[in-house]
MIVO-637377 format. One record per residue: residue in one letter; y, x, z of N, C-alpha, C in turn. Coordinates in steps of 0.2 Angstrom, whole numbers. Each point is the difference from the previous one (the first is absolute). Layout:
N
  resn    n_Y    n_X    n_Z   ca_Y   ca_X   ca_Z    c_Y    c_X    c_Z
     a      Y      X      Z      Y      X      Z      Y      X      Z
...
***
This chain:
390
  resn    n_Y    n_X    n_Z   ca_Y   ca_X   ca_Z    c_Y    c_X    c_Z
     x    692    512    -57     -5     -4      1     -7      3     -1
     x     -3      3     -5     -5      3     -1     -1      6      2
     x      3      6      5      0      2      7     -1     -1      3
     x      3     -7      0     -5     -4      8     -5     -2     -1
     x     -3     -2     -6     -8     -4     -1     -4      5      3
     x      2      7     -5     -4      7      0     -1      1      7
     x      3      1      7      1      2      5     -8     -5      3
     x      0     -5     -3     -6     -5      5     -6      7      0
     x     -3     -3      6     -6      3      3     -4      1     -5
     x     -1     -6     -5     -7      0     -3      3      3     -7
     x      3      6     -1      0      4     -5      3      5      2
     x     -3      2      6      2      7      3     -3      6     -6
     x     -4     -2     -2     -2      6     -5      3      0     -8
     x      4     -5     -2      4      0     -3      3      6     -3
     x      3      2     -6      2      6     -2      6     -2     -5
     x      7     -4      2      4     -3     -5      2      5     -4
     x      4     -1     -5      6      4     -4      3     -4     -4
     x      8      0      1      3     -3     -2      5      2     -6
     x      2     -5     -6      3      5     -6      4     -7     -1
     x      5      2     -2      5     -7     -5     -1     -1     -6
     x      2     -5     -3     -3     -4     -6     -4     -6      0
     x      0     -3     -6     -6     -6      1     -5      1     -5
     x     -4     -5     -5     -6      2      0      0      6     -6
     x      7     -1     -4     -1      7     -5      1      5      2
     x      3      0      4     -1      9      6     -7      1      3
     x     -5     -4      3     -6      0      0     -4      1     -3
     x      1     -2     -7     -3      1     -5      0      6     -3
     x      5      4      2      2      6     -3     -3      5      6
     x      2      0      6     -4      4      6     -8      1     -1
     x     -3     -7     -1     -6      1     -2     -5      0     -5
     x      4      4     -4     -3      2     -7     -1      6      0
     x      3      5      6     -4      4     -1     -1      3      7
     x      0     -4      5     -2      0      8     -5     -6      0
     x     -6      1      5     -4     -5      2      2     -7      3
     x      1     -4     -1      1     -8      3     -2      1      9
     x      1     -3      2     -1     -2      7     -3     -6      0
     x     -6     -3      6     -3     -3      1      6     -5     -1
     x      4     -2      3      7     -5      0      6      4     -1
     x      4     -7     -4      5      1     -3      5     -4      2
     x      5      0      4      4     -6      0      8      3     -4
     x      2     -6     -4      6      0     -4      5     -6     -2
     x      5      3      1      5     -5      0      1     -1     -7
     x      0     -7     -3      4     -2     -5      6     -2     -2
     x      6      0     -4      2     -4     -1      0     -5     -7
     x     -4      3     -6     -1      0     -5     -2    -10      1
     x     -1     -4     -7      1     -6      0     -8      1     -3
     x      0     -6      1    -12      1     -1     -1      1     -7
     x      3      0     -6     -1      3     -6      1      6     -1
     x      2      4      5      3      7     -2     -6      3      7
     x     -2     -4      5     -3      2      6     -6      0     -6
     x     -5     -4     -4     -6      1      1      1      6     -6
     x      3      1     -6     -2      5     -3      1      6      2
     x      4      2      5      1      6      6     -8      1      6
     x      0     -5      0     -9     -3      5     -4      4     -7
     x     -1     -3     -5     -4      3     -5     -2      7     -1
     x      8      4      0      0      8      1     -3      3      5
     x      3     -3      6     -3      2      6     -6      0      1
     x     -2     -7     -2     -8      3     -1     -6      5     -2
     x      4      3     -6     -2      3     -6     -4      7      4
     x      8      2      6      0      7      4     -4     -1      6
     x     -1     -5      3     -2      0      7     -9      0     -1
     x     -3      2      5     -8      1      1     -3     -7      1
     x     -5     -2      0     -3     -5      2     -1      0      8
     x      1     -3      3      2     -1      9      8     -1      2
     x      4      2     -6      5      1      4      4     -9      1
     x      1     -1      5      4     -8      1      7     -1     -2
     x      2     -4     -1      8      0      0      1     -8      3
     x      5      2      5      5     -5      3      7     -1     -3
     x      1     -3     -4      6     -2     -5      6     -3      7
     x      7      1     -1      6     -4      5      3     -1     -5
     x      3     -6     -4      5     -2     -5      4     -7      3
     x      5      0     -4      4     -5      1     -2     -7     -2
     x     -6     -3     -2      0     -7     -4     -7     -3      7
     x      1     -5      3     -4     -3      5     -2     -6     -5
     x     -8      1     -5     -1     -6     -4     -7      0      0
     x     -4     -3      3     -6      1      0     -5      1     -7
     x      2     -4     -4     -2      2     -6      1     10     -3
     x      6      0      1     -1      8      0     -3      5      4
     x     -2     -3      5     -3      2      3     -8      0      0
     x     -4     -5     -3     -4      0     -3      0      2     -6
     x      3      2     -3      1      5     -8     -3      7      3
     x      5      2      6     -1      8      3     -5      2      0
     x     -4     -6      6     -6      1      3     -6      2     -7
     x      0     -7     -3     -4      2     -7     -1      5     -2
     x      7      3     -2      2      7     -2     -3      7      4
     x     -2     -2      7     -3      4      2      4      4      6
     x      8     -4      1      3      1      6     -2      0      8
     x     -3      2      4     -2     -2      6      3     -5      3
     x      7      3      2      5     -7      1      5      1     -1
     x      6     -5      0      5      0     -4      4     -7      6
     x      3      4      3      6     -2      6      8      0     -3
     x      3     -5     -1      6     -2      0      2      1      5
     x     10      3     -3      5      3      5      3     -8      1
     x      3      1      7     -3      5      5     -7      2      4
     x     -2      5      1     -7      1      2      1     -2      8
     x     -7     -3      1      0      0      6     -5      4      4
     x      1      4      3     -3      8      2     -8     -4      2
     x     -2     -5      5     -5      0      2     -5     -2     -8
     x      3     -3     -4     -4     -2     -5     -2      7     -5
     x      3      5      1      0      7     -3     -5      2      4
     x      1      2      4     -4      2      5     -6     -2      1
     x     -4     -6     -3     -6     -3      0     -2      0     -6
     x      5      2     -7     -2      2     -7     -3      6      2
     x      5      5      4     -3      9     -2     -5     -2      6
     x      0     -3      4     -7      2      5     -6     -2     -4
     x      0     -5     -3     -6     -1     -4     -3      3     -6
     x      5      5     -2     -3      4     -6     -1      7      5
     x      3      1      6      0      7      1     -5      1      6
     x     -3     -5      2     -5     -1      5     -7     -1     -4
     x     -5      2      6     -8     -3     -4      1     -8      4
     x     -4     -2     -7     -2     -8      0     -4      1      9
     x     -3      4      1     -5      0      6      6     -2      8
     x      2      6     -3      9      0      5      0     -6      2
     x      3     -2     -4      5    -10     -1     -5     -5      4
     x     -7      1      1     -4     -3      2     -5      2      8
     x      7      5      2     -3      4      8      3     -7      5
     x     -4      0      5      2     -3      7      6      1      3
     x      5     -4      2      5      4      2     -1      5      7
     x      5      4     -1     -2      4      5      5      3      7
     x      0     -4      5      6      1      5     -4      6      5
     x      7      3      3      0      5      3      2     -3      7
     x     -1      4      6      3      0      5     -1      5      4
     x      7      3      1      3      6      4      5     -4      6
     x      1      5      6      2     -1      6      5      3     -1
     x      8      0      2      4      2      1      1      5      4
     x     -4     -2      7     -1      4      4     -8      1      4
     x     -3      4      6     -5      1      0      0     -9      6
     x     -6     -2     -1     -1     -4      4      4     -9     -2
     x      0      2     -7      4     -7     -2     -4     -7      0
     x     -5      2      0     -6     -7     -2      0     -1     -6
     x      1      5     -6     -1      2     -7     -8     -5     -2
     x     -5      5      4     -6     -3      0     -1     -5      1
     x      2     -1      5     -2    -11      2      2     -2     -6
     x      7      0     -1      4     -5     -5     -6      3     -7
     x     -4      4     -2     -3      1     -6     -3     -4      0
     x     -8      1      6     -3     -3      2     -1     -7      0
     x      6     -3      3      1     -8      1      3     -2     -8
     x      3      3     -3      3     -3     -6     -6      2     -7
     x     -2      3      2     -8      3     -5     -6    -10      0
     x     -3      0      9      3     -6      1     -1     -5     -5
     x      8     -1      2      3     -6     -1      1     -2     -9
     x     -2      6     -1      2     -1     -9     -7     -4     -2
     x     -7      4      3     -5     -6     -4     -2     -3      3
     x      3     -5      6     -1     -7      3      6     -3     -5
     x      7      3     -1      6     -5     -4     -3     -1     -6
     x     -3      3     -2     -2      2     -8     -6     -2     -2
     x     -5      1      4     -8     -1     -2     -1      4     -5
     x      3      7      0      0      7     -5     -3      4      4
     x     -1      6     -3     -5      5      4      7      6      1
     x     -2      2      7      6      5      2     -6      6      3
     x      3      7     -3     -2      7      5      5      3      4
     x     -3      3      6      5      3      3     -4      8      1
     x      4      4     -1     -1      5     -1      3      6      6
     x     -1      3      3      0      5      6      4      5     -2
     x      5      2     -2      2      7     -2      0      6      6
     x      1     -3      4      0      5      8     -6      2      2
     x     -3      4     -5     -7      3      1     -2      2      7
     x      3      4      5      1      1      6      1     -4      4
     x      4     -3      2      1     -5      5      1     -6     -2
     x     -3     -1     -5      3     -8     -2     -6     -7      4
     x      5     -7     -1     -4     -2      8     -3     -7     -4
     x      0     -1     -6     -4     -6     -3     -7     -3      2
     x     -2      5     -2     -8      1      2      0     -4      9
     x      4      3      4     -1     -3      7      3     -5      0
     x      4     -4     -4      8     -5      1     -6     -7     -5
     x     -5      3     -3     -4     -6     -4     -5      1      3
     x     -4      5      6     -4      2      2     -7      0     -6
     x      0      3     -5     -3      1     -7      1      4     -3
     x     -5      8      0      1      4     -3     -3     -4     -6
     x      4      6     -5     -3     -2     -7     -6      5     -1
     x     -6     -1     -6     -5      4      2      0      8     -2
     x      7      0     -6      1      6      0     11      1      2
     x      0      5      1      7      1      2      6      3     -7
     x      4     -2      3      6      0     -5      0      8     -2
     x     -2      4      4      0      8     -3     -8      0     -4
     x     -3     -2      1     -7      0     -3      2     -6     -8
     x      3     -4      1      3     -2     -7      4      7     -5
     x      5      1      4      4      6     -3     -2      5     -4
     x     -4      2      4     -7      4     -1     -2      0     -6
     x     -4     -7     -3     -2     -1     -7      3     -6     -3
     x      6      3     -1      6     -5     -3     -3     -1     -8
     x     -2      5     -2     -1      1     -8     -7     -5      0
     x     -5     -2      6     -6     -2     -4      0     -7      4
     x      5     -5      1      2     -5      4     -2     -5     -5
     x     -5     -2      0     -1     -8     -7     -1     -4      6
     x      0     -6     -3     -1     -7      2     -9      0      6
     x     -3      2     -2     -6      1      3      2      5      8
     x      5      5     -1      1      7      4      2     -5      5
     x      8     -3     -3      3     -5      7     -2     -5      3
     x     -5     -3     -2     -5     -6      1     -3      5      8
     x     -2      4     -1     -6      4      6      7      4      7
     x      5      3     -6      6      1      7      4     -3      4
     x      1     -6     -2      6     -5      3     -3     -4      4
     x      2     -2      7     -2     -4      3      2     -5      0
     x     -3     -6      0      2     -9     -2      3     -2      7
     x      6     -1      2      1     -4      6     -1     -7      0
     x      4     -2     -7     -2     -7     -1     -4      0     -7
     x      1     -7     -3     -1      0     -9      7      2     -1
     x      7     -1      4      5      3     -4      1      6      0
     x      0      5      5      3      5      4     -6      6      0
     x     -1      7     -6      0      6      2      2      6      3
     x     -4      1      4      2      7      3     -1      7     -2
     x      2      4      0     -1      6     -3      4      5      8
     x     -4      1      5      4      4      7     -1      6     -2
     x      4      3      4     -2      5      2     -2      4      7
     x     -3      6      0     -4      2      4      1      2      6
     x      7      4      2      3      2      5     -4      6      2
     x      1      2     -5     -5      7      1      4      6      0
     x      2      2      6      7      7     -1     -5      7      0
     x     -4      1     -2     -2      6      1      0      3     -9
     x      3     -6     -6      1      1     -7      6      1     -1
     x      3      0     -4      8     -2     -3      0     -6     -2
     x      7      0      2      0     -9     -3      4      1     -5
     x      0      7     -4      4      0     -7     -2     -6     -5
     x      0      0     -4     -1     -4     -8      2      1     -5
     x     -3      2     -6      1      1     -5      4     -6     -4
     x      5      3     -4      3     -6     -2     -1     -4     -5
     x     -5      3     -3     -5     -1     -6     -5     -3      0
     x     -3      1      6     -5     -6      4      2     -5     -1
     x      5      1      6      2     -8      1      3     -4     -4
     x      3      2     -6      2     -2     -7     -6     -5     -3
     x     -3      4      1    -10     -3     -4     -2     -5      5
     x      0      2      8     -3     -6      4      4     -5      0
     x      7     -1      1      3     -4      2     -1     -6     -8
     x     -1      4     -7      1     -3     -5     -7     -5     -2
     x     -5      4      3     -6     -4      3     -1     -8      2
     x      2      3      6      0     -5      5      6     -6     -5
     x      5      2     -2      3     -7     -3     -1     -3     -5
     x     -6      5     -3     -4     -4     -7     -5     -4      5
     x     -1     -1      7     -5     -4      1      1     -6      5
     x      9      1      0      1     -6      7      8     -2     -4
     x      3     -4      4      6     -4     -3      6      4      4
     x     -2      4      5      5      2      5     -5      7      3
     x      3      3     -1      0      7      4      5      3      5
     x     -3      0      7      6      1      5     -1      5      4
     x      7      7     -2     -1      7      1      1      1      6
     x     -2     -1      8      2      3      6      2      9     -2
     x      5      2      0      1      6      1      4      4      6
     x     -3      4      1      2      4      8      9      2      0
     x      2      1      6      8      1      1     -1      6     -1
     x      2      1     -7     -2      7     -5      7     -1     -6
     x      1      7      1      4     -1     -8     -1      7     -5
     x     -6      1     -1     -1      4     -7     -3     -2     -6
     x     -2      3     -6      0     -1     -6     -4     -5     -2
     x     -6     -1      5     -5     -5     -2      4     -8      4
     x      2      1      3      3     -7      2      6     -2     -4
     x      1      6     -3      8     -2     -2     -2     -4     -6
     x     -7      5     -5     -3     -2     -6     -1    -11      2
     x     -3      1      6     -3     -7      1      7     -6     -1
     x      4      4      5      6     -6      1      5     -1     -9
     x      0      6     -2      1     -1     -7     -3     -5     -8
     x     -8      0      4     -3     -2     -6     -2     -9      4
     x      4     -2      6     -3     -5      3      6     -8     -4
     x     -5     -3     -3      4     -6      0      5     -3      7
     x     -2     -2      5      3      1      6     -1      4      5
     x      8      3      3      0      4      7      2     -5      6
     x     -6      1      4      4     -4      9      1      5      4
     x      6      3      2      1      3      6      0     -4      7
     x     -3      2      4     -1     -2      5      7      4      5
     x      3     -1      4      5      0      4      0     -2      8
     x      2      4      5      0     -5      7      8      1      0
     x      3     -3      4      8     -1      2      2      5      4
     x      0      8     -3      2      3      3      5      5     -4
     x      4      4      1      3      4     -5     -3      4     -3
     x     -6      4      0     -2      6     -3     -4     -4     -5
     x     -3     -6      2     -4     -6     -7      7      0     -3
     x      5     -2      0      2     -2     -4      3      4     -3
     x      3      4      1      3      7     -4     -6      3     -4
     x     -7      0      1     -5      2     -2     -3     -5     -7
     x      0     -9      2      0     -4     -5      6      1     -6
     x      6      2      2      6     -1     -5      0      9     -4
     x     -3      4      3     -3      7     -4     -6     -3     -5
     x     -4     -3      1     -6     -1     -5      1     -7     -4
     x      6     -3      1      1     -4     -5      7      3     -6
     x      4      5      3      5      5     -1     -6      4     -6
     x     -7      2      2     -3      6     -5     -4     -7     -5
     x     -2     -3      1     -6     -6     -4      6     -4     -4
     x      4     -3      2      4     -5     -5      3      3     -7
     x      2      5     -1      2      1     -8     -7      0     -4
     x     -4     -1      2     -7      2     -4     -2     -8     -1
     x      3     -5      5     -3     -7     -2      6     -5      0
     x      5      0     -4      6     -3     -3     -4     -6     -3
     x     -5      0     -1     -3     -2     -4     -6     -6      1
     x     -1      1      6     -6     -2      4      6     -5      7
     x     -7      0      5      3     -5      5      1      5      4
     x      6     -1      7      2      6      1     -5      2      7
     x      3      5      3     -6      3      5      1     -8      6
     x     -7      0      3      2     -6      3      1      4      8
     x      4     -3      5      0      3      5     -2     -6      7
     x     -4      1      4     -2     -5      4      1      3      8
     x      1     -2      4      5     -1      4     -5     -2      7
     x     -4      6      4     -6     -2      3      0      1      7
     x     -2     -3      5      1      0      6      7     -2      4
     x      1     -4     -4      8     -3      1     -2     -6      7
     x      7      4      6     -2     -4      5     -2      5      5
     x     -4      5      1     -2      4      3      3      2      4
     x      8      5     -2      5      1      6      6     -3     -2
     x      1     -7      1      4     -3     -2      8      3      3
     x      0      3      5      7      2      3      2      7     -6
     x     -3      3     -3      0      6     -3     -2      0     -6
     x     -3     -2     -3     -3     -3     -9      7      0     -4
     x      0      1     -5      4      1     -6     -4     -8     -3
     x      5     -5     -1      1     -4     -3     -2     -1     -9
     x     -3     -5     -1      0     -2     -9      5      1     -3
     x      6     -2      5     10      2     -6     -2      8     -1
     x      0      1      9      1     10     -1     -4      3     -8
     x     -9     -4      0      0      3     -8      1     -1     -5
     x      2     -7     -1      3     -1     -7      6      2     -1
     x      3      1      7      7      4     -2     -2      7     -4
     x     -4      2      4     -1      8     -4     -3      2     -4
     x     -6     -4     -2     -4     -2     -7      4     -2     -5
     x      4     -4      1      4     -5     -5     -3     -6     -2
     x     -7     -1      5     -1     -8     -2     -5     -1      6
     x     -1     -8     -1     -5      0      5     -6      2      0
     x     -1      1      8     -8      0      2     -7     -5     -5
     x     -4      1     -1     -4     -3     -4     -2     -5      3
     x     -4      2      7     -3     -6      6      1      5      6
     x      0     -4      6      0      2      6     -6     -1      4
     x     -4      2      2     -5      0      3      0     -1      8
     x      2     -5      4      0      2      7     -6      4      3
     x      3      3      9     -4      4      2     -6     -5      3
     x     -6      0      1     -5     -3      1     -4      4      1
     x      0      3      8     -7      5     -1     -6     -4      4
     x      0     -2      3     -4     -5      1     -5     -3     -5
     x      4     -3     -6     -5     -2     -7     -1      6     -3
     x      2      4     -2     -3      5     -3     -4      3      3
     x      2      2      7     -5      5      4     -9     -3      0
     x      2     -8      0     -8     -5      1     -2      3     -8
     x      1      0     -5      2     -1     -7     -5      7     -1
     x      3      5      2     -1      7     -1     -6      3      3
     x     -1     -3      6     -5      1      8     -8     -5     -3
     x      4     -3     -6     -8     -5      0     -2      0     -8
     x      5      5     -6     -3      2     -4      1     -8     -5
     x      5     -2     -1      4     -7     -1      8      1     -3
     x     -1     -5     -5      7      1     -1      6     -7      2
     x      6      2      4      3     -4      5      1     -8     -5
     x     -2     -1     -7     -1     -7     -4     -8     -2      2
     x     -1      3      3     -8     -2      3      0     -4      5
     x      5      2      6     -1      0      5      6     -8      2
     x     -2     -4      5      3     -8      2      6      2      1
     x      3      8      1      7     -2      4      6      0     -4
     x     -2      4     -7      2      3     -7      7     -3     -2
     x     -1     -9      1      5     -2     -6      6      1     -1
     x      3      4      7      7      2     -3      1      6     -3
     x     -6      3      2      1      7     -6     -3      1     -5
     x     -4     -8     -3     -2      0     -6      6     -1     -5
     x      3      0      3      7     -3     -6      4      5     -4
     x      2      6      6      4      6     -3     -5      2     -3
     x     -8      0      0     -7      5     -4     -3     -4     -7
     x      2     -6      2     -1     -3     -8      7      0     -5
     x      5      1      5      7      1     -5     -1      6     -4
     x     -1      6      5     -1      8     -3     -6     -1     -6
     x     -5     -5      2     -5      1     -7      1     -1     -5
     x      3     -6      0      1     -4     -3      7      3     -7
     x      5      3      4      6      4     -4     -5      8     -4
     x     -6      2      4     -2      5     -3     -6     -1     -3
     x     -1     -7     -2    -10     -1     -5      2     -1     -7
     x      8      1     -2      1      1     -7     -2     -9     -1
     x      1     -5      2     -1     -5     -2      6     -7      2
     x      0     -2      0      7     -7      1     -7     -6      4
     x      3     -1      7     -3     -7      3     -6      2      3
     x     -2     -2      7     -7      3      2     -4     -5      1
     x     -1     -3     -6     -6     -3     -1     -6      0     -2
     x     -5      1      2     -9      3     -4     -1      0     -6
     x      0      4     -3     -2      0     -5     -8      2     -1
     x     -4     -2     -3     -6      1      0      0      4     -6
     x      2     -4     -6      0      3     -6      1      9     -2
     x      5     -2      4      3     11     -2     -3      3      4
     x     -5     -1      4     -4      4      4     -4      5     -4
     x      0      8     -1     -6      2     -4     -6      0      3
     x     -3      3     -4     -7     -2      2     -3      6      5
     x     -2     -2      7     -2      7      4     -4      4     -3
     x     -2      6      0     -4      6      2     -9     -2     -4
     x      1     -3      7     -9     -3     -1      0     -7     -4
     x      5     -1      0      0     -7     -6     -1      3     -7
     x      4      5      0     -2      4    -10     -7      3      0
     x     -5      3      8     -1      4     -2     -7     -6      1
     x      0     -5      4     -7     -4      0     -4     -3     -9
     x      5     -3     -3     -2      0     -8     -4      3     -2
     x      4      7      2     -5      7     -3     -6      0      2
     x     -1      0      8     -7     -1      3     -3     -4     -3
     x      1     -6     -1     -4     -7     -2     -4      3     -9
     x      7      2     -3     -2      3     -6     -6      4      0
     x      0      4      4     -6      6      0     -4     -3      3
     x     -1     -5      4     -4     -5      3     -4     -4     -7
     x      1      0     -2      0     -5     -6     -6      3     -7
     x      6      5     -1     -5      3     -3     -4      5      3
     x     -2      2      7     -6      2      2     -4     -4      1
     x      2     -7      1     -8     -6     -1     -1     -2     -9
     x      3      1     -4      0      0     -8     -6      3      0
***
């Protein structure tokens, strides 16, 4: 069980080591070895024998180090004794993995972490999937459901087609963010991103083939972690690409949407990158896979069964083909919830939003909306206003 917590994405830097014993063999380990930032240890000791044992171990361990207690007595009151004592937390067996899981995350992450935007990815299966519409529309549709602020970000430096699909470059471009990932504050973003709506930023890019469309992996570590200190959703378009820095993204993304068309090589292709990404999110919601331009060659199409037979589960939504509303959609720099003919394909694009906004029910919420960009940064204007008339 605690091989499998360890395994979650969000403690890939983790450095475990494991020893048998309980708290007197910890106490003896670290009397004359350094304590670790966390501790976790099994008890079976009865709570008068546990706290005097607590006592010693304290004596050896540094200041910082946590400890997660697993014993046999489910008694609140004990448990309020531990915590006192200076216990982090203290889980009765049997443990339930995701509640472990959520103890080590919050001593082994930064506070800052725990309060990022979530962050969805979307890679294509194959070339030519509609990867980007569905980011595009579902970017969207999270801050119409929500009344939260969404980014959409460009990763296809080279060819990527947001910029023309919202017809709104942003004022500075996704590689010119990359660029100065180290000096991105709240002011910097405010000047780069373009507002499509009060919900929805863009962040494009340039279609500039005469650069690399490499990226540093460390860049984008820093921008992307930006950008989700300043919105509720951050939504990664990445190129039908599979090197380090996309691998780094799809790894560190609260959700993955693979986009898919009904054809063999998409699907041999979806069931490869759900085959390399799922041991890494046991833990998390699984890769979601969406099911796009169904209907196109219906004599020849691979079927919803044919994927969940080969996946092992269903398709997520299935997007009919509609080139007709997309094409008006795409040709006039609009997204196909904008446009009168929409409603049947607003259903499969608020379902997808909806399963990836990390929240229950699409109802508005106003309240959990952060605050925009130029919402934090006017205060400050009016402040300096204030005191230059003083």
């Amino acid at each position: 069980m605690i091989e499998q917590v360890l395994t979650d994405r969000r403690l890939a830097k983790a450095r475990p080591a494991f020893f048998e014993g309980g708290i007197e063999a910890a106490t003896r380990q670290y009397e004359a070895n350094p304590s670790p930032d966390l501790l976790l240890i099994e008890t079976r000791d009865v709570p008068g024998e546990m706290f005097a044992k607590l006592e010693a171990l304290s004596q050896v361990c540094r200041v910082g180090t946590h400890l997660i207690l697993f014993g046999g007595q489910n008694d609140v009151g004990l448990y309020r004794a531990l915590t006192k004592q200076g216990v982090h937390e203290y889980l009765p067996r049997p443990v339930d993995p995701r509640h472990l899981l959520d103890a080590v995350v919050a001593v082994c992450t930064d506070p800052d972490e725990q309060k990022l935007g979530q962050l969805i990815a979307f890679i294509g299966a194959s070339g030519g999937a509609g990867s980007t519409t569905l980011a595009n529309n579902v970017a969207w549709c999270l801050g119409r459901l929500y009344d939260g602020e969404a980014t959409l970000i460009d990763l296809d430096l080279a060819f990527g087609s947001v910029a023309l699909d919202f017809n709104l470059e942003s004022p500075e471009h996704a590689a010119q963010a990359l660029a100065q990932a180290d000096r991105l504050d709240d002011q910097v973003l405010a000047r780069i991103i373009g507002k499509y709506n009060e919900n929805l930023g863009l962040l494009t890019a340039s279609g500039d083939c005469t650069r690399s469309a490499d990226i540093d992996a460390a860049a984008l570590e820093n921008t992307l972690r930006r950008l989700r200190q300043n919105a509720n959703w951050v939504v990664a378009d990445l190129p039908h690409y599979w090197g380090g820095w996309v691998r780094q993204v799809l790894d560190t993304a609260d959700e993955i949407v693979v986009t898919a068309v009904p054809t063999l090589a998409s699907l041999r292709n979806a069931k490869a990158i759900i085959d390399a990404l799922a041991p890494k999110r046991r833990n998390d919601a699984p890769v979601r896979v969406v099911l796009n331009h169904v209907g196109a060659n219906p004599k020849t199409e691979l079927s919803g069964r044919d994927f969940a037979n080969t996946l092992g589960s269903p398709v997520t939504v299935a997007v009919p083909h509609e080139p007709a509303i997309f094409g008006d959609a795409a040709n006039t720099g609009h997204m196909v919830g904008e446009g009168a003919r929409a409603k049947g394909l607003l259903e499969p694009l608020n379902t997808l939003a909806a399963l990836v906004s990390g929240r229950q029910g699409s109802e508005k919420r106003p309240s959990d909306k952060k605050p925009g960009l130029l919402e934090r940064l006017l205060p400050m204007a009016a402040g300096k206003t204030a005191r230059a008339k003083a």
